[in-house]
Residue frames as a rotation matrix with the C-alpha (Angstrom) as fourth column:
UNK 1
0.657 0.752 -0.053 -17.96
-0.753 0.657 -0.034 9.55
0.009 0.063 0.998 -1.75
UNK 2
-0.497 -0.671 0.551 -16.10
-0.682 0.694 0.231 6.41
-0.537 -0.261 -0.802 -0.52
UNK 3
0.385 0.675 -0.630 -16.62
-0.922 0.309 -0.233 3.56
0.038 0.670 0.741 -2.90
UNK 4
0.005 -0.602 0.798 -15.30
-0.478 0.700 0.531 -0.23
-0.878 -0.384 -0.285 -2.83
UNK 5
0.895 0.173 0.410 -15.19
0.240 0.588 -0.772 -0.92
-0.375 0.790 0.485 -6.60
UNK 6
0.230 -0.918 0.324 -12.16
0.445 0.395 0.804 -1.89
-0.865 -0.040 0.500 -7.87
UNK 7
0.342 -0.104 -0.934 -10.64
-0.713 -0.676 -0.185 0.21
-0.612 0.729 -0.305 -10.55
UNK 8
0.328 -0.048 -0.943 -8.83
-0.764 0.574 -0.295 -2.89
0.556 0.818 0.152 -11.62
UNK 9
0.947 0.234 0.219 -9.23
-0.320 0.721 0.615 -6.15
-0.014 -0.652 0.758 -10.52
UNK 10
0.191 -0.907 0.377 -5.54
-0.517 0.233 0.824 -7.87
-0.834 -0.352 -0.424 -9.23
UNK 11
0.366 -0.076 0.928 -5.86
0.768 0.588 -0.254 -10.62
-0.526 0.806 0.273 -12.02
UNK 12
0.818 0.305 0.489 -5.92
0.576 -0.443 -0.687 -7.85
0.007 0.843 -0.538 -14.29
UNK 13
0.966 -0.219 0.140 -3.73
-0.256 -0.895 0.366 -6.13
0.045 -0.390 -0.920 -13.01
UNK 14
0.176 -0.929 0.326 -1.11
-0.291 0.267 0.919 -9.02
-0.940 -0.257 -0.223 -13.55
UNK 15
0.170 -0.102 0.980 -1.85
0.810 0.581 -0.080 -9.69
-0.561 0.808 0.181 -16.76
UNK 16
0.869 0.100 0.485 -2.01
0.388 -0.746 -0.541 -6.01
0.307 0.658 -0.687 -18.11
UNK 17
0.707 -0.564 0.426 1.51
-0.674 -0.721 0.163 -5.69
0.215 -0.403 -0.890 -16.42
UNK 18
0.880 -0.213 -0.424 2.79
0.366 0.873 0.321 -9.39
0.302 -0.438 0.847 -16.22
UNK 19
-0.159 -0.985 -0.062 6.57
0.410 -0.009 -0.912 -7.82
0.898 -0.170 0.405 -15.33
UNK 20
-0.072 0.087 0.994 5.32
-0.805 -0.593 -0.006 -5.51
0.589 -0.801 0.112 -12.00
UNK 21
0.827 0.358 0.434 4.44
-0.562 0.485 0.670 -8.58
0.029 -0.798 0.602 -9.69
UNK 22
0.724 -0.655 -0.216 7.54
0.689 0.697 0.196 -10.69
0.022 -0.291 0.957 -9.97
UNK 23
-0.295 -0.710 0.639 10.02
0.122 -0.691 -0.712 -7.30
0.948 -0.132 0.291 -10.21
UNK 24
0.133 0.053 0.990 8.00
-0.854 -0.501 0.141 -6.23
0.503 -0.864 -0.022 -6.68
UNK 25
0.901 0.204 0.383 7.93
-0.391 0.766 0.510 -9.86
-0.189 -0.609 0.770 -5.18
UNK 26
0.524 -0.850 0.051 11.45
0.601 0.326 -0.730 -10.37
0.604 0.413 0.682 -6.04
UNK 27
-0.019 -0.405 0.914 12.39
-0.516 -0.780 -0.356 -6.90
0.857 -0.478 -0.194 -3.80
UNK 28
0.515 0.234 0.825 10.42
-0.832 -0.097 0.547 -8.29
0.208 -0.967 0.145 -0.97
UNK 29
0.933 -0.136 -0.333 11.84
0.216 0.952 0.216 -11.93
0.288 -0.274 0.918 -1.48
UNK 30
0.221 -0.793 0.568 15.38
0.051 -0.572 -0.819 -9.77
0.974 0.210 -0.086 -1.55
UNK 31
-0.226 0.330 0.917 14.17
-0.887 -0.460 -0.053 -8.35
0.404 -0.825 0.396 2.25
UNK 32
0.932 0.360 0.047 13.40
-0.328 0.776 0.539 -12.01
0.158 -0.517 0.841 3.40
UNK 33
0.480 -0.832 -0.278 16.73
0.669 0.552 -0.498 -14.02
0.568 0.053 0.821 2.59
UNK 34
0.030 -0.951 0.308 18.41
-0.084 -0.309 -0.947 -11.61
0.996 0.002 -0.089 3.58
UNK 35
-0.659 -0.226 -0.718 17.28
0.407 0.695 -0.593 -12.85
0.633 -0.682 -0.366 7.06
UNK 36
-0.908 0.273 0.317 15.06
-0.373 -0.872 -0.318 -10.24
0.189 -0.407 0.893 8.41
UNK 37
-0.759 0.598 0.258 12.54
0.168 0.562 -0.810 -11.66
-0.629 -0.571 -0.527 11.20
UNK 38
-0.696 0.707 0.130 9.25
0.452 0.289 0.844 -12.71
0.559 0.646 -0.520 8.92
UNK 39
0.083 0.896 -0.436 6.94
0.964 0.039 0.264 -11.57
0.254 -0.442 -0.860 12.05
UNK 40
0.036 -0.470 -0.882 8.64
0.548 -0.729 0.410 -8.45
-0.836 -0.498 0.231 12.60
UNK 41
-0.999 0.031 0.036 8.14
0.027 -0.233 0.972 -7.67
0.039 0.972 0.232 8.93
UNK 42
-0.380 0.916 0.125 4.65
0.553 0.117 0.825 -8.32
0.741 0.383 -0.551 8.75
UNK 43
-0.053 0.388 -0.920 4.18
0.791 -0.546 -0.276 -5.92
-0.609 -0.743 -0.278 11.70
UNK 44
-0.515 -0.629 -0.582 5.66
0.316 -0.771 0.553 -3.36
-0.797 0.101 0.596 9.79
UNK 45
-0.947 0.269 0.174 3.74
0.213 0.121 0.969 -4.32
0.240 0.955 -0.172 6.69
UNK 46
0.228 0.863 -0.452 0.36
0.967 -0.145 0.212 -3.79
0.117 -0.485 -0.867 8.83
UNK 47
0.082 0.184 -0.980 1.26
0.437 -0.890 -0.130 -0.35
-0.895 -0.418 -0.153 9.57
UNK 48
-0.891 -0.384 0.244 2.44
0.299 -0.089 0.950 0.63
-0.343 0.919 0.193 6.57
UNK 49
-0.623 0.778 0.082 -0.56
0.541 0.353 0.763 -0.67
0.565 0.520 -0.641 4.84
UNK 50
0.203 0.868 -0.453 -3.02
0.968 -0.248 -0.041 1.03
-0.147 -0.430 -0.891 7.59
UNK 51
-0.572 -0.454 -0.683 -0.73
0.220 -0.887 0.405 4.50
-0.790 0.081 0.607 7.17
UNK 52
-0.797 -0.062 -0.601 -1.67
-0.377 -0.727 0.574 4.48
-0.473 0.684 0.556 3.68
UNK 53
0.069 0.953 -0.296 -5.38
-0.894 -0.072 -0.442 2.94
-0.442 0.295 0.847 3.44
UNK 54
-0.411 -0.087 -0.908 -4.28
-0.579 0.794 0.185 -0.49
0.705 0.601 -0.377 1.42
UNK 55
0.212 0.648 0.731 -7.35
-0.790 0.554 -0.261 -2.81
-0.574 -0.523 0.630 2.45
UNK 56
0.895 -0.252 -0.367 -6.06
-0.056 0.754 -0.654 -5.56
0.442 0.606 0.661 -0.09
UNK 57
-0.006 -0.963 -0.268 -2.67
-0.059 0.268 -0.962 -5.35
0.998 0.010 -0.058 1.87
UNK 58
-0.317 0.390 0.865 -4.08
-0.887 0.201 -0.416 -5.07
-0.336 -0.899 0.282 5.61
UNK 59
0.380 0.925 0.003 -5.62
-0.903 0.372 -0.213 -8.02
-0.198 0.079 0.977 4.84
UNK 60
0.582 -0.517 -0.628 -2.90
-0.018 0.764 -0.645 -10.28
0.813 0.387 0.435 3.01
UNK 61
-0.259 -0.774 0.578 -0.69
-0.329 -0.492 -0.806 -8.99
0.908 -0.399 -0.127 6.02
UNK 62
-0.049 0.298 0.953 -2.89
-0.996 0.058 -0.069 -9.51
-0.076 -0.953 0.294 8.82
UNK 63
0.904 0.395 0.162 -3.53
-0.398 0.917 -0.019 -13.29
-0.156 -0.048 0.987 7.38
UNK 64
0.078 -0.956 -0.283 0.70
0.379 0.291 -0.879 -13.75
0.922 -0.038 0.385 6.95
UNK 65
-0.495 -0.794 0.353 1.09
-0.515 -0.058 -0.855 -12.60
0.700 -0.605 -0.380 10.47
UNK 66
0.393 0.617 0.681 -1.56
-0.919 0.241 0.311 -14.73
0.028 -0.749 0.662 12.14
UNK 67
0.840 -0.211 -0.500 -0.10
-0.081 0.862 -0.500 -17.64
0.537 0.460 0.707 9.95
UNK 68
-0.499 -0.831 -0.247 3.86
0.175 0.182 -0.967 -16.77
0.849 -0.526 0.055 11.87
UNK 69
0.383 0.255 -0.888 1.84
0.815 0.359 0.455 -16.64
0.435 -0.898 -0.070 15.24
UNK 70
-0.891 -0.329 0.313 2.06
0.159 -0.872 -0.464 -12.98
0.426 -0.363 0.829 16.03
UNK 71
-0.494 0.784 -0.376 -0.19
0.658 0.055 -0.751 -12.50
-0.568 -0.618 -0.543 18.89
UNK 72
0.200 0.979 0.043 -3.80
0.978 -0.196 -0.073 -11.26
-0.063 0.056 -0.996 18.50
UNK 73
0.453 -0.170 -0.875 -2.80
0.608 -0.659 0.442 -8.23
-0.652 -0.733 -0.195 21.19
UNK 74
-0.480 -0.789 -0.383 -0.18
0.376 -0.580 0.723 -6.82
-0.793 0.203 0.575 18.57
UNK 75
-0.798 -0.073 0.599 -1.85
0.600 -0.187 0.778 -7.16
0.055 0.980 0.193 15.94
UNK 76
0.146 0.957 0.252 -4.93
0.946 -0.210 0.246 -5.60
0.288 0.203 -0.936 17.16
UNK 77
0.648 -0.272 -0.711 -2.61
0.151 -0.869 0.471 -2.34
-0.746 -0.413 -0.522 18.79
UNK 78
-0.236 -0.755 0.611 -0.08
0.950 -0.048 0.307 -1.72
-0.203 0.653 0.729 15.76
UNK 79
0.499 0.529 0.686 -1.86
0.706 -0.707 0.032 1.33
0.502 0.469 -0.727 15.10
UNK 80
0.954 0.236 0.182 -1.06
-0.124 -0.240 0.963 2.20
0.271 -0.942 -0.200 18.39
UNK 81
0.401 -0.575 -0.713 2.30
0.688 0.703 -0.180 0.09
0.605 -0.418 0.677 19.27
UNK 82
-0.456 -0.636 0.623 4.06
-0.331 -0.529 -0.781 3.67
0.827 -0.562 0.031 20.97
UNK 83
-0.055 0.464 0.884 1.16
-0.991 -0.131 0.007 3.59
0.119 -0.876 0.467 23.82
UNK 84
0.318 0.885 -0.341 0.40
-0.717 0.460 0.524 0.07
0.621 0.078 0.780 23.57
UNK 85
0.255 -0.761 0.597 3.28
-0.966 -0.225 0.126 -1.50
0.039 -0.609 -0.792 25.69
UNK 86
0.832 0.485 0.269 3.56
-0.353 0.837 -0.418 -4.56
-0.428 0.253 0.868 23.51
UNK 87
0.888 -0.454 0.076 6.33
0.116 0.059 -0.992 -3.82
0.446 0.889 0.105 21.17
UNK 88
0.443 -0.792 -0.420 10.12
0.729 0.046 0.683 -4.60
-0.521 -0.609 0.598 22.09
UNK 89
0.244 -0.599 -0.763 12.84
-0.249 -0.799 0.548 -2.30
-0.937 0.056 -0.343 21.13
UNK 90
-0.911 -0.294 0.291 13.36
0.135 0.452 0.881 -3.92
-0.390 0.842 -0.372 17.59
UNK 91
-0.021 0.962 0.272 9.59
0.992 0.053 -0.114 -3.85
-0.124 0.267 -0.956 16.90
UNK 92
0.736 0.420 -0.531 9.44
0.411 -0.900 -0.142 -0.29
-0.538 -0.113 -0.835 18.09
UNK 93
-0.207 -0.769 -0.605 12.54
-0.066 -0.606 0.793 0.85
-0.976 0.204 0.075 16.18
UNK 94
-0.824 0.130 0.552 11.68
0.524 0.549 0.652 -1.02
-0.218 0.826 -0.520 13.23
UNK 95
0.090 0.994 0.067 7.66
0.955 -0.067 -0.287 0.74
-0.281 0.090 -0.955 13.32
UNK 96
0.574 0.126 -0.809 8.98
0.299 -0.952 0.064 3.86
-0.762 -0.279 -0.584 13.68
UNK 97
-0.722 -0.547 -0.424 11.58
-0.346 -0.246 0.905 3.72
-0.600 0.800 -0.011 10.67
UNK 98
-0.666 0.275 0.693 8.65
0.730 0.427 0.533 2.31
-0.150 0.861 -0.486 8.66
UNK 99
0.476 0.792 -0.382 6.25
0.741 -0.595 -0.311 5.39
-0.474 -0.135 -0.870 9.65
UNK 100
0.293 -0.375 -0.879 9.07
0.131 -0.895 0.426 7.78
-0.947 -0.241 -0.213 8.97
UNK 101
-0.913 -0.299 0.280 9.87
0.128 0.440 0.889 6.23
-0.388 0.847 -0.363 5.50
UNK 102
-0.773 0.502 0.387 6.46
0.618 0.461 0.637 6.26
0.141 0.731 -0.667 4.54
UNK 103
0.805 0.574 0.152 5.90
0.578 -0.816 0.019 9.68
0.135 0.073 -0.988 5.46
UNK 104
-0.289 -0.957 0.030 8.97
0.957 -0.287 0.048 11.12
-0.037 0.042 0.998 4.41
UNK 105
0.639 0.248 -0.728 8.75
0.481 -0.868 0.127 14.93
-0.600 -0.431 -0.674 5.59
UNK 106
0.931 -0.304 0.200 10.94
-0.075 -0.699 -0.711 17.96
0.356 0.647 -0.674 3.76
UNK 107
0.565 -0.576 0.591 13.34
-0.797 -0.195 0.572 17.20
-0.214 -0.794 -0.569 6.44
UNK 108
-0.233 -0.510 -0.828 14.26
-0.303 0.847 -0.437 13.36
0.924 0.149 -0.352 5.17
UNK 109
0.506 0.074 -0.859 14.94
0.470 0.812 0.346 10.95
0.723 -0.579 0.376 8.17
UNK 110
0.841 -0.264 0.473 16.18
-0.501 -0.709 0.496 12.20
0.205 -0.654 -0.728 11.23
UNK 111
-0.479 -0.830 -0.286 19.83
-0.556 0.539 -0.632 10.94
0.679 -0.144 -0.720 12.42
UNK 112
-0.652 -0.136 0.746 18.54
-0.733 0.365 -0.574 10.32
-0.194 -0.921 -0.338 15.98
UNK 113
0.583 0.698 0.415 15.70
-0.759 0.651 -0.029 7.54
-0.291 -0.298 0.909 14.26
UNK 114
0.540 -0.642 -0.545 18.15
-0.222 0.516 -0.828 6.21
0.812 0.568 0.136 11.84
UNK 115
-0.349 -0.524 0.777 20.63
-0.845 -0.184 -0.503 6.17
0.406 -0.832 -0.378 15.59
UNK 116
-0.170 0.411 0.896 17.87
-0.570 0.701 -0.429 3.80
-0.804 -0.583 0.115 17.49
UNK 117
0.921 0.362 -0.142 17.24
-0.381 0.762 -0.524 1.69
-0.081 0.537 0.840 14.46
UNK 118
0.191 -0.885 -0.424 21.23
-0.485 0.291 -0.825 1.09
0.854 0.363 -0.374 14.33
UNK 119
-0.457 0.064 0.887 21.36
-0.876 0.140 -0.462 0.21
-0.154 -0.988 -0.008 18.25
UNK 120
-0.247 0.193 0.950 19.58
-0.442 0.850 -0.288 -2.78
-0.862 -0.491 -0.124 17.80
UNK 121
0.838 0.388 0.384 19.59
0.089 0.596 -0.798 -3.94
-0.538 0.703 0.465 14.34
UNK 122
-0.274 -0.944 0.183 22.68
0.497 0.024 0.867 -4.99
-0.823 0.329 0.463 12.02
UNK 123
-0.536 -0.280 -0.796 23.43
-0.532 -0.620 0.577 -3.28
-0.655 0.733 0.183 8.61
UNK 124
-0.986 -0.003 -0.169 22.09
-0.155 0.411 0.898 -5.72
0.066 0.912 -0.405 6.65
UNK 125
-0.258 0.830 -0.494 18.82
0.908 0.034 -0.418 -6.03
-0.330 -0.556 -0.763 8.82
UNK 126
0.084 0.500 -0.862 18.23
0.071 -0.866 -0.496 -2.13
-0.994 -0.019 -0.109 8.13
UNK 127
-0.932 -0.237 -0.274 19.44
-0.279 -0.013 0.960 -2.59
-0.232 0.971 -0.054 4.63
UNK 128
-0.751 0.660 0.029 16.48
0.439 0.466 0.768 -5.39
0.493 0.590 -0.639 4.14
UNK 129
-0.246 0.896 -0.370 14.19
0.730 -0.080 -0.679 -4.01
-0.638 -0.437 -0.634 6.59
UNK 130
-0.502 -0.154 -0.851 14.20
0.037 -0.987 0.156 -0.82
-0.864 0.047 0.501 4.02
UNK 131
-0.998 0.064 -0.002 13.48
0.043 0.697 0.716 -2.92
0.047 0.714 -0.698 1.29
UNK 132
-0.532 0.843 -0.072 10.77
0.810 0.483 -0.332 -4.56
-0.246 -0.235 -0.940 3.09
UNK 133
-0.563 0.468 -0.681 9.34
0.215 -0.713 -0.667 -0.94
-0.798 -0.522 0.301 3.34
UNK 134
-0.590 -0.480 -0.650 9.73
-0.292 -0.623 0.725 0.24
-0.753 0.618 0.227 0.42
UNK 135
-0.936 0.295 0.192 8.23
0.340 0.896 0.284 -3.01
-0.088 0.332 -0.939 -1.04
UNK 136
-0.609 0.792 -0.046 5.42
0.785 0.594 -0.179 -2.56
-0.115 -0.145 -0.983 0.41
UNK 137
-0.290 0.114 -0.950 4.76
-0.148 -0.986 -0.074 1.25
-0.946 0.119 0.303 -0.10
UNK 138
-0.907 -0.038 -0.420 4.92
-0.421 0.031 0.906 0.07
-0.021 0.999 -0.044 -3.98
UNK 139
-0.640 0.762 -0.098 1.93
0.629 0.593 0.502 -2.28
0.440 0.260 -0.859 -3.27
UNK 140
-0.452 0.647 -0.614 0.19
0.743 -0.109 -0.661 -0.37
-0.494 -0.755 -0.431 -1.21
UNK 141
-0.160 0.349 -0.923 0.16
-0.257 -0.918 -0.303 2.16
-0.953 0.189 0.236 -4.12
UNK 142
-0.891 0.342 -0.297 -0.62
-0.090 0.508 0.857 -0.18
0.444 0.790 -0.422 -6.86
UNK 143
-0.640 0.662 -0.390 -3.45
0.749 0.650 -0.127 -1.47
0.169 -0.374 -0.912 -4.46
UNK 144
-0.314 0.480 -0.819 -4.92
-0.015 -0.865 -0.501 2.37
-0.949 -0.145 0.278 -3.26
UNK 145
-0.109 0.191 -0.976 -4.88
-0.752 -0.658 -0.045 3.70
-0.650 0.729 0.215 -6.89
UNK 146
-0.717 0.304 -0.627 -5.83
-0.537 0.333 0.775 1.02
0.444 0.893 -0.076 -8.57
UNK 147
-0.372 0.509 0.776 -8.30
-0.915 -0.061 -0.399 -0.19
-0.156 -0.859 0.488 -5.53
UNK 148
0.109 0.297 -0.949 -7.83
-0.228 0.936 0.267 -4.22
0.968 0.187 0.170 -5.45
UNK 149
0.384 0.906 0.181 -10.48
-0.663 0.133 0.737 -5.68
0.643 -0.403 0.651 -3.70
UNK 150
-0.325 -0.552 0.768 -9.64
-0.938 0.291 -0.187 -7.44
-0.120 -0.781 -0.612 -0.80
UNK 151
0.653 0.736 -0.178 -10.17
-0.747 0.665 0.014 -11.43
0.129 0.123 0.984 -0.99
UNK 152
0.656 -0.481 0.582 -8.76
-0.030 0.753 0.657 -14.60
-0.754 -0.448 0.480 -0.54
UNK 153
0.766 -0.567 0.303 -6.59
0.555 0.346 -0.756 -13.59
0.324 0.747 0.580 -4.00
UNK 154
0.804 -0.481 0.349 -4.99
-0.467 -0.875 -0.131 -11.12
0.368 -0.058 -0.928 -2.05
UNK 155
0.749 -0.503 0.431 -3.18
-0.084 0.574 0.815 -14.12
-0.657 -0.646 0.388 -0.77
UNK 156
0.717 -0.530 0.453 -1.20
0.636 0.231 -0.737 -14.19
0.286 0.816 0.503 -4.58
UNK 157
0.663 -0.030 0.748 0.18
0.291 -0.910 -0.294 -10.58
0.690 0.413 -0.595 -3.62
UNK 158
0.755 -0.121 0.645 2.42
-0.605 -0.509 0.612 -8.31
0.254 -0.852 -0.458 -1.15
């Protein structure tokens, strides 16, 4: 039985925890400065988030990458981006180290993804783009298991 009530509402969810939202928004702000393209993140954060069901993070995502002016087209094929012949070589390296991260197998990462994500991104780029992942893996599992509602607070979050 699929249900959309919220186990606990976001509000709540900062106040019964006031140290988890600025420790996780502090990771991701980490994964910004550190220069790593904002639209090229929020791709990443869309898959992610669709990988693992977070409708309170699809949502904050999809409304932070319309805001940086990531076409329509991407955002409506991210699911997709291998077939969809949208995504440059940075996008697609980047999508694919966030799928593989956020379905880490018995195996770990392969060398040869870790290989194409070096090719076209610097150390410090894969350093934050990992972050970024990571980041959002944390919210996306605060948000699943604790199942805040999508809404215009989701704008506080992620």
């Amino acid at each position: 039985m699929t249900t959309t009530d919220s186990r606990v509402d976001y509000a709540d969810f900062t106040r019964i925890l006031p140290g988890a939202q600025p420790a996780l928004l502090a990771l991701g702000k980490a994964a910004g400065d550190a220069g790593l393209d904002k639209a090229l993140s929020e791709l990443v954060k869309i898959r992610v988030s669709q990988i693992n069901g977070c409708t309170f993070c699809l949502r904050y995502h999809l409304d932070l990458a319309r805001g940086l002016g990531v076409a329509q087209d991407k955002l409506d094929l991210v699911a997709c981006w291998r077939d969809a012949g949208l995504f440059d070589a940075r996008e697609q390296a980047a999508l694919a180290w966030a799928e593989c991260l956020t379905e880490i197998g018995p195996d770990g990462v392969p060398e040869p993804l870790h290989a194409a994500l070096r090719a076209v991104f610097t150390e410090t780029e894969i350093v934050a783009l990992t972050a970024a992942i990571a980041t959002i893996n944390a919210w996306n599992r605060l948000g699943v298991g604790l199942r805040f509602a999508p809404s215009l607070r989701s704008r506080e979050a992620a």
